[in-house]
C-alpha positions in Angstrom: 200.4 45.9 112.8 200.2 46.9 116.5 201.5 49.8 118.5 203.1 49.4 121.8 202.4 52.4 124.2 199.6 54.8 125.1 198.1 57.2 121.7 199.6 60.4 121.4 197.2 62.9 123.4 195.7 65.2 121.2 197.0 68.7 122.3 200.5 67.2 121.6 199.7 66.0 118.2 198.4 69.3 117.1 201.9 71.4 118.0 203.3 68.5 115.7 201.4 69.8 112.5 203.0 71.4 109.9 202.5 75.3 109.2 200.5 75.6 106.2 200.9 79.4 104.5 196.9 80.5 104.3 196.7 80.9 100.8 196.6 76.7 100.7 193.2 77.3 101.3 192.9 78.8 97.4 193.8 76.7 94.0 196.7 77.9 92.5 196.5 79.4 89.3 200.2 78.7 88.5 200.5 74.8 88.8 196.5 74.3 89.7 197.1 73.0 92.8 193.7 72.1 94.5 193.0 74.0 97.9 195.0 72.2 100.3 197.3 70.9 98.9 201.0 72.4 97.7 202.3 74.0 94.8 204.1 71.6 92.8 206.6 72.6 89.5 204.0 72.8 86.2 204.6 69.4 85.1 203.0 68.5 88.6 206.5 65.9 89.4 207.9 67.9 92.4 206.0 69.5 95.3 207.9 72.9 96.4 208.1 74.1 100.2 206.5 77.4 98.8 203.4 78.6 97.2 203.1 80.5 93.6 202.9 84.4 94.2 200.0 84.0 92.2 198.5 81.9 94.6 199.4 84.5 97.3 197.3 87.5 95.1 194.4 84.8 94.3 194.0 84.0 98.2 194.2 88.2 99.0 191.7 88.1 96.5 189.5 86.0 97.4 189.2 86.9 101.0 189.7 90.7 101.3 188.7 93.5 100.2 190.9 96.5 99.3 190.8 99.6 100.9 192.7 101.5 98.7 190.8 100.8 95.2 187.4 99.4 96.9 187.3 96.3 95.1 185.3 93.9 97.2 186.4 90.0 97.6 186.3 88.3 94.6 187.1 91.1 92.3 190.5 92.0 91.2 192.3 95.3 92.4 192.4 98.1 89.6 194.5 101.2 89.2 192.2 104.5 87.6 190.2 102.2 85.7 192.7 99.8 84.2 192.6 95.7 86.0 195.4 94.5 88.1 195.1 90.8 87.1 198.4 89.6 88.4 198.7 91.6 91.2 196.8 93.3 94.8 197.4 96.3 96.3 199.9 95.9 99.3 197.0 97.4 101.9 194.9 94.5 100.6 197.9 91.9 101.1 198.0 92.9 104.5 194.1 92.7 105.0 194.1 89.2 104.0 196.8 88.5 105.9 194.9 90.1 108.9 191.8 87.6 107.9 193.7 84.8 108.2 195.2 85.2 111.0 
């Protein structure tokens, strides 16, 4: 197969990408999407046009800390002692969102 026509320069074909959300970068806990790739329903037979708010708090997780509880990247938030496992603080949401910007 053959193309007629000069290549698409490359400064053109990187405005043609698609907008990945940032916390692609991060497996999702939800459906176990690998890093990169997009959430898909469970059963893995549909890919959805948005990630799992679970892989939203593992991506805040993972790459910010939180100012309001201290909790350094990698660790999960807490409140007084007891573990936010399915959830960040909102000051670290925005703080990853800052990162990855």
């Amino acid at each position: 197969m053959t193309t007629t026509g000069a290549p698409m320069p490359a400064s053109l074909r990187a405005t043609l990408r698609t907008v990945r959300h940032p916390a692609q970068a991060t497996l999702c806990p939800h459906c176990r999407a690998a890093a990169g790739r997009s959430c898909t329903t469970v059963s893995g037979r549909r890919t959805l046009p948005e990630v799992h708010h679970g892989r939203i708090v593992a991506h805040a997780r993972r790459v910010a800390a939180c100012s309001r509880c201290d909790a350094q990247p990698g660790h999960p938030c807490h409140d007084d002692g007891a573990t936010r496992h399915d959830t960040v603080h909102a000051e670290r949401h925005a703080a990853a969102e800052e990162v990855t910007a």
